[in-house]
C-alpha positions as CSV (number, residue, x, y, z in Angstrom):
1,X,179.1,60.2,61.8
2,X,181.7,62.6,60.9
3,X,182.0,64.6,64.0
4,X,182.6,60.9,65.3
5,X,185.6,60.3,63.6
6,X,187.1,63.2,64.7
7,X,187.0,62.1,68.5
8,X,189.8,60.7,70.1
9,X,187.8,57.3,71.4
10,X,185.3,56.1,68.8
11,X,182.5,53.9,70.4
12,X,182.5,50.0,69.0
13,X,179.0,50.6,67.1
14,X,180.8,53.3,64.8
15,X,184.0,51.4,64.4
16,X,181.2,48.8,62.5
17,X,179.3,51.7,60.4
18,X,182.1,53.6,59.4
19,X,183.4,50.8,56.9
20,X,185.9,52.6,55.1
21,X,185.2,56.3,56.0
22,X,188.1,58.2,57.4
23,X,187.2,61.6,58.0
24,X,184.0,63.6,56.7
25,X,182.1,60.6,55.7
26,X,179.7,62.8,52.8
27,X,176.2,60.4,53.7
28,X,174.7,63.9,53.8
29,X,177.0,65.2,51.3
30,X,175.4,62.8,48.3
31,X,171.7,63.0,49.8
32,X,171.8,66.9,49.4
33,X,169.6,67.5,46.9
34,X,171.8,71.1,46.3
35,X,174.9,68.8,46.3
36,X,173.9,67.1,43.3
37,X,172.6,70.3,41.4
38,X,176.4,71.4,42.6
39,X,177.8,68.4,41.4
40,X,176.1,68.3,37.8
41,X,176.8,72.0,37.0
42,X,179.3,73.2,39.9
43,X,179.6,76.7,41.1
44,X,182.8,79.2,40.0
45,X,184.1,79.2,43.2
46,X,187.6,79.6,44.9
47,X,186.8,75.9,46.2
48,X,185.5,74.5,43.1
49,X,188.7,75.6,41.4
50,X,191.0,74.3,43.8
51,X,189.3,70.8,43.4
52,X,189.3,71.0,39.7
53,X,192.8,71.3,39.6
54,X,193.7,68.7,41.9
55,X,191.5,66.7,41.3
56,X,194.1,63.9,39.4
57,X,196.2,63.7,42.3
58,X,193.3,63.3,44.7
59,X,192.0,60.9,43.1
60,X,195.4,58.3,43.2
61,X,195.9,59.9,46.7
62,X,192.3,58.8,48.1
63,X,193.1,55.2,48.0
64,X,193.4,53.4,51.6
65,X,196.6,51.1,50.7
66,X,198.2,55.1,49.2
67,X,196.6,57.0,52.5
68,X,198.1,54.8,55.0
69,X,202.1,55.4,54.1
70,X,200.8,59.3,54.0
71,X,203.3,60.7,57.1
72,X,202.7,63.1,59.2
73,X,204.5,66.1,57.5
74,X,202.7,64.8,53.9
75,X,199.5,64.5,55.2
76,X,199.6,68.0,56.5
77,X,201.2,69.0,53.2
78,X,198.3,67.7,51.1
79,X,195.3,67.9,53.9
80,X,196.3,71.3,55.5
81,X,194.5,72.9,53.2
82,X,191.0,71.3,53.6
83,X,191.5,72.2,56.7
84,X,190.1,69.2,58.0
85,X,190.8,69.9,61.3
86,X,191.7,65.9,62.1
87,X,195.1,65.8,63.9
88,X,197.1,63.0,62.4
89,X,197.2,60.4,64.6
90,X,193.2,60.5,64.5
91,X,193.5,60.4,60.8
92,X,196.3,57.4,60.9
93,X,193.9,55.3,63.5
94,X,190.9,55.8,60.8
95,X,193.1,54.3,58.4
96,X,193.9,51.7,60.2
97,X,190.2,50.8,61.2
98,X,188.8,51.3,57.5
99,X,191.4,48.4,56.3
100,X,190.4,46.2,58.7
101,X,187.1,46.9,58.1
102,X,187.9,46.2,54.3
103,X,189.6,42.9,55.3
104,X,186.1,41.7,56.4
105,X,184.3,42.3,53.6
C-alpha cells in the first residue's frame, strides 16, 4: 500500500484501507520478523542514531491534528531527511483523507 500513497490519484478501495496511513504505511514493517529482532535490540547505525535522537519530537510531530498545519517549507524541513520522496501536496491530501477516515470511526 505504500507505493499507493505515493501516486498522484489513489483508487476509492485504498482511500478505505489506508485508514489513517499517510505515507509508508509499515504493515510489512511490524510483520518482519528481522524488524522486531531490530526493534528489541536495534542496530548501531547512522539511522538508528538519527531516530534515537529525535525520537521526542517525532513522536508529538506524528500526530494527524499536529501533521496537518505542517507547511510546506516545515514539512520539508523535518521530512527531507527521510527522504521520503512524497512531494507535499501528496503528503497534505493523505492527511486530509486519514482525518476523514478518523471522523468515521
Amino acid at each position: 500500500m505504500s507505493n499507493l500513497l505515493a501516486e498522484e490519484s489513489l483508487p476509492k478501495e485504498i482511500v478505505t484501507a489506508m485508514e489513517n496511513r499517510i505515507g509508508d504505511c509499515e504493515i510489512c514493517q511490524n510483520a518482519c520478523p528481522w524488524n522486531k529482532r531490530h526493534l528489541e535490540n536495534p542496530l548501531n547505525t547512522k539511522m538508528t542514531n538519527f531516530f534515537q535522537n529525535k525520537i521526542n519530537k517525532f513522536r508529538e510531530m506524528f500526530y494527524l491534528q499536529n501533521l496537518c498545519k505542517l507547511s510546506e517549507i516545515n514539512y520539508k524541513a523535518d521530512f527531507g531527511s527521510l527522504n521520503t520522496k512524497i512531494p507535499y501536496h501528496i503528503f497534505k491530501r493523505n492527511i486530509d483523507l486519514a482525518l476523514e477516515n478518523a471522523k468515521r470511526v
